[in-house]
C-alpha positions in Angstrom: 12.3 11.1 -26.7 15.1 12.7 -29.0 16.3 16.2 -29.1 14.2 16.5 -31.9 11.5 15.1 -30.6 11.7 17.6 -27.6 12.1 20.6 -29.7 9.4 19.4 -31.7 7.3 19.4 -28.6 8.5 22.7 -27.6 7.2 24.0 -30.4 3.7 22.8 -30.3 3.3 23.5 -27.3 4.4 27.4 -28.0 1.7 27.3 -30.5 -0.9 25.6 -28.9 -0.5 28.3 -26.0 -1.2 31.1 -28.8 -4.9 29.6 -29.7 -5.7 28.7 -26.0 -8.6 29.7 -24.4 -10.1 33.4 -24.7 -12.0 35.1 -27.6 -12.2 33.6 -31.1 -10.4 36.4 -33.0 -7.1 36.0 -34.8 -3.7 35.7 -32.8 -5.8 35.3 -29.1 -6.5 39.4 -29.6 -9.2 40.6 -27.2 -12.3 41.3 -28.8 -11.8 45.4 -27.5 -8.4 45.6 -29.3 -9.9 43.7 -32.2 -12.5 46.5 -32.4 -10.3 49.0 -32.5 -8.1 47.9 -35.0 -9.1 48.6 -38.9 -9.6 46.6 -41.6 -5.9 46.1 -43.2 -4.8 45.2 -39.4 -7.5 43.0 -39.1 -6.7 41.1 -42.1 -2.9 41.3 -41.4 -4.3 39.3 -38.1 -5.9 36.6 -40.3 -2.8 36.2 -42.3 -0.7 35.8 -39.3 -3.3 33.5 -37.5 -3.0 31.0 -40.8 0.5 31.0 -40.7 1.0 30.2 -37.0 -2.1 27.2 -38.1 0.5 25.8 -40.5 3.1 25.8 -38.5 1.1 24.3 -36.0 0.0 21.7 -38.4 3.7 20.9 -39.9 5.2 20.6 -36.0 2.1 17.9 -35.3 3.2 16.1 -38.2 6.5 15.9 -37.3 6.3 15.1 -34.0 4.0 12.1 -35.2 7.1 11.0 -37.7 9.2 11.2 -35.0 7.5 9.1 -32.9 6.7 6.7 -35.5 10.6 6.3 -36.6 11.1 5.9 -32.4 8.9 3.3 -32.3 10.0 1.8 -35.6 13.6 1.4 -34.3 12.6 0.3 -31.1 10.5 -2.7 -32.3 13.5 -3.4 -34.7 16.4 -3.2 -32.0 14.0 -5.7 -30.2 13.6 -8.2 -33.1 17.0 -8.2 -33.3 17.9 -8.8 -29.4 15.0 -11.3 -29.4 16.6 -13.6 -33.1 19.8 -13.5 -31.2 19.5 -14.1 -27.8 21.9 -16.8 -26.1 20.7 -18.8 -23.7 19.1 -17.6 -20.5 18.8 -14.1 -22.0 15.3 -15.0 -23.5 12.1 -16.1 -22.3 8.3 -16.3 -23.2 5.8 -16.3 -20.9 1.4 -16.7 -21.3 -0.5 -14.9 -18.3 -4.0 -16.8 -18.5 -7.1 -17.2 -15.6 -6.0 -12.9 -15.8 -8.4 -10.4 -13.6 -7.8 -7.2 -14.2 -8.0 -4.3 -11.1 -10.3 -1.5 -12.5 -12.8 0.8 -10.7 -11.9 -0.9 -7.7 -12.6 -4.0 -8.2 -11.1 -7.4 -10.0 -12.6 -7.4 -13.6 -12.0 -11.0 -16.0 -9.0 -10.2 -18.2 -8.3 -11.6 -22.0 -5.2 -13.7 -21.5 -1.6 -12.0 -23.1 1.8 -13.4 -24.3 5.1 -11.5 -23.9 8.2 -12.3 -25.6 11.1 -11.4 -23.5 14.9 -10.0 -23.4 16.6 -9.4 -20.4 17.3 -5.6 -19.9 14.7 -4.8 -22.5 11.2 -3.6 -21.1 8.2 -4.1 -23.0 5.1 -2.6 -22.5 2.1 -4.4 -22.6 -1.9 -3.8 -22.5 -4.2 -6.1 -20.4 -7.8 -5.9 -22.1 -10.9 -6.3 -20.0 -13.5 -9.4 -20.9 -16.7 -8.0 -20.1 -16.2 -4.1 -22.1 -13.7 -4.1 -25.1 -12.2 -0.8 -24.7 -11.8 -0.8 -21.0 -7.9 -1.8 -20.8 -5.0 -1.1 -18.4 -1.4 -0.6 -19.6 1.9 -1.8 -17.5 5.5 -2.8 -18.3 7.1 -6.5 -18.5 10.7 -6.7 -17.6 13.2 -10.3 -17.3 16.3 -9.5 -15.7 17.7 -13.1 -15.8 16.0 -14.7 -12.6 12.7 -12.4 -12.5 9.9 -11.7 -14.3 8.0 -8.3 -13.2 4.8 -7.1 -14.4 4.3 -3.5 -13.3 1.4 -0.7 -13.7 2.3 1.6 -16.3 4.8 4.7 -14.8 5.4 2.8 -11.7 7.8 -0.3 -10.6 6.1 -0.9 -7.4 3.0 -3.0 -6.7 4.7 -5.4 -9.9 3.7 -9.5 -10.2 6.7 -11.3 -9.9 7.7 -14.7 -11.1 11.2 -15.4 -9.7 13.1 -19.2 -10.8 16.3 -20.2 -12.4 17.8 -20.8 -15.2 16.9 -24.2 -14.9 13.3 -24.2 -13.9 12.5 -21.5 -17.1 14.3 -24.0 -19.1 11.8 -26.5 -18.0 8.7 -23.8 -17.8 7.9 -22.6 -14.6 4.2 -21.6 -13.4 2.7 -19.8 -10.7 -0.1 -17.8 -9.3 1.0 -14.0 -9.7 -1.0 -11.2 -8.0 -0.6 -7.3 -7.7 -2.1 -5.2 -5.2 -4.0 -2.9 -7.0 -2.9 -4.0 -10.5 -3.5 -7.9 -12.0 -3.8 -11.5 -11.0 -3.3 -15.0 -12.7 -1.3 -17.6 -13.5 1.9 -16.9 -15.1 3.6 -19.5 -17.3 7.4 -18.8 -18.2 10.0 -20.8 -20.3 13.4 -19.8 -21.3 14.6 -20.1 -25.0 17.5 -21.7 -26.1 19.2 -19.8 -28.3 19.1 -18.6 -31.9 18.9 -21.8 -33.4 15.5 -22.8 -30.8 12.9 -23.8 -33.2 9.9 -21.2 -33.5 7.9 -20.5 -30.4 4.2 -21.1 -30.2 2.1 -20.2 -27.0 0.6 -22.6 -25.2 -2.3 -22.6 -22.7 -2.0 -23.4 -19.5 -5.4 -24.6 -17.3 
């Protein structure tokens, strides 16, 4: 995240802390002071409440610009990377027959593509068959030779696919399994370059 971002953060999270949990009067007052206190400081408390609500409002709608302008240049610095890779820098790979690891056991998984850079990670979602919404996140990365497919926040426990330059150019399959993560068979092939014609996935039984 940018400085911004963070500071951004910071502040929400200042404000947040103001309206946390305790009585429902203005400012987090206890309900004894709030009592005690007249009219004119009770609505002095109101006004003061609304304005730390605004603020609130305004640093939520930044941070959600900010993270929309990260994400915009990200997708864009990888569009680029991806329209200009040589050879060997690029490759595109389907995982199909996919189980997903969820509640403990291995659930059928809705097949993905991922479009690949070396040195740029991509993260990915891997969608349950049997219930829509039930999904796991994780993170692709190609570092030349290897293809890893990790659990989201972690690098260990990945699904590797490891060949060389010469078997991606040819497409390269293989069974790929995680221990508490995914399984299936994992079809890579390496792009030639800017001028490769367009890609179309293919599916592999």
């Amino acid at each position: 995240m940018t400085k911004r971002g963070v500071a951004i953060g910071g502040l929400l999270a200042t404000l947040l802390l103001l309206s946390a949990c305790g009585p429902h009067y203005p400012l987090n007052i206890p309900e004894e002071q709030w009592l005690k206190m007249d009219a004119d400081a009770q609505q002095q408390a109101r006004l003061e409440q609304a304005e730390v609500d605004r603020a609130r409002a305004e640093a939520r709608r930044q941070e959600a610009q900010a993270r929309e302008a990260e994400a915009s240049a990200r997708a864009a610095e990888l569009s680029h990377a991806r329209a200009t890779a040589g050879p060997g820098e690029r490759v595109q790979c389907v995982l199909d027959r996919a189980e997903l690891h969820y509640g403990g056991k291995w659930r059928p998984a809705e097949p993905i593509g991922l479009d690949l850079v070396a040195g740029m990670p991509i993260e990915f979602e891997l969608q349950r068959q049997d219930e829509r919404y039930r999904a796991r996140r994780g993170t692709a990365r190609f570092d030349g030779m290897e293809i890893r497919l990790c659990p989201e926040y972690s690098r260990s426990d990945c699904a590797r696919l490891v060949a060389t330059q010469g078997e991606l150019r040819r497409g390269k399959s293989r069974q790929v399994t995680s221990h508490d993560f995914l399984r299936g068979r994992l079809h890579c092939e390496a792009t030639l370059g800017p001028d490769h014609p367009a890609w179309e996935p293919r599916r592999y039984y």
